[in-house]
C-alpha positions, 0 to 999 in steps of 0.5 A: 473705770478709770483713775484720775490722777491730779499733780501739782509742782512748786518751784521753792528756789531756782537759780538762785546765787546761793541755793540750790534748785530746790521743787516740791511735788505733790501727786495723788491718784483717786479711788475712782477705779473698780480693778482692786485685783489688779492694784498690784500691778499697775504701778500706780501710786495712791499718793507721793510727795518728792522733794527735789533739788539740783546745783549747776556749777559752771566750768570754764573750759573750752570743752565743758559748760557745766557740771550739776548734781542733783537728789530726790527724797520723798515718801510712796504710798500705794494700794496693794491686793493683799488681804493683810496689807491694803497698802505699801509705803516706801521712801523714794529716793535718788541722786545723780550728775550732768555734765554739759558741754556746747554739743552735748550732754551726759548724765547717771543716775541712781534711782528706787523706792524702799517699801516695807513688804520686802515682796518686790517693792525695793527696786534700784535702777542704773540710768546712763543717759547722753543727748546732742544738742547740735545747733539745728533741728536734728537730734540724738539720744542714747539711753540706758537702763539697768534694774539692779534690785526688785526690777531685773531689766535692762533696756537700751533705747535710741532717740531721734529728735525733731524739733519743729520749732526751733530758736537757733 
């Protein structure tokens, strides 16, 4: 049987003159699921709660819009399939930059998790993403990824985007 996740977000600040962007998430997923052998590894969480924040900074040059950073801090808590500890906790973490321009954006981040076990659940992940924002119906993202701790992947995606409506 399957598990029923239930989230919720609170915007506390946004686009405020002074503050930053800042968001709260609280998400949970129930002990409804019969599959404690597979807890482990469905990457599904019992319970985490992020706190997330971001300030645009505008430019005033002909080439870019605006510069933003942006973090996350929260706690992680998920159950295992160890017969000495039915659950890992974890601080989540990450931080990263946007720059804007009329045509397109680029942004990096660095992102992971720091659980207690020491068995795999301290991943950090590399992300570099860059997206058109052309005035038309049409278009392109470029995504990479790279695991650096507890998750050695890496992965390059490509994106076609169609909007159907478009306001432009």
């Amino acid at each position: 049987y399957g598990d029923l996740y239930i989230g919720t977000q609170i915007q506390l600040f946004k686009n405020h003159e002074v503050w930053p962007d800042v968001l709260i998430s609280i998400n949970l997923r129930t002990a409804s699921g019969n599959e404690f052998g597979s807890a482990r590894f469905a990457d599904s969480p019992g319970y985490y709660f992020l706190l997330s924040s971001g300030k645009s900074i505008p430019l005033n040059t002909k080439a870019f819009t605006s510069l933003r950073f942006y973090g996350m801090l929260g706690f992680y808590a998920w159950q295992t399939n160890l017969a000495g500890h039915f659950q890992d906790d974890a601080v989540i973490y990450g931080f990263g930059i946007k720059l804007d321009s009329k045509h397109f954006s680029v942004s990096t981040d660095l992102d992971g998790f720091s659980g207690y076990l020491k068995n795999g659940d301290r991943p950090l992940v590399y992300r570099f993403r860059a997206l058109t924002s052309m005035d038309s119906n049409i278009n392109y993202g470029l995504q990479f990824e790279h695991g650096i701790v507890d998750y050695n992947f890496r992965s390059l995606r490509f994106s076609f985007i169609y909007s159907i409506e478009s306001d432009k």
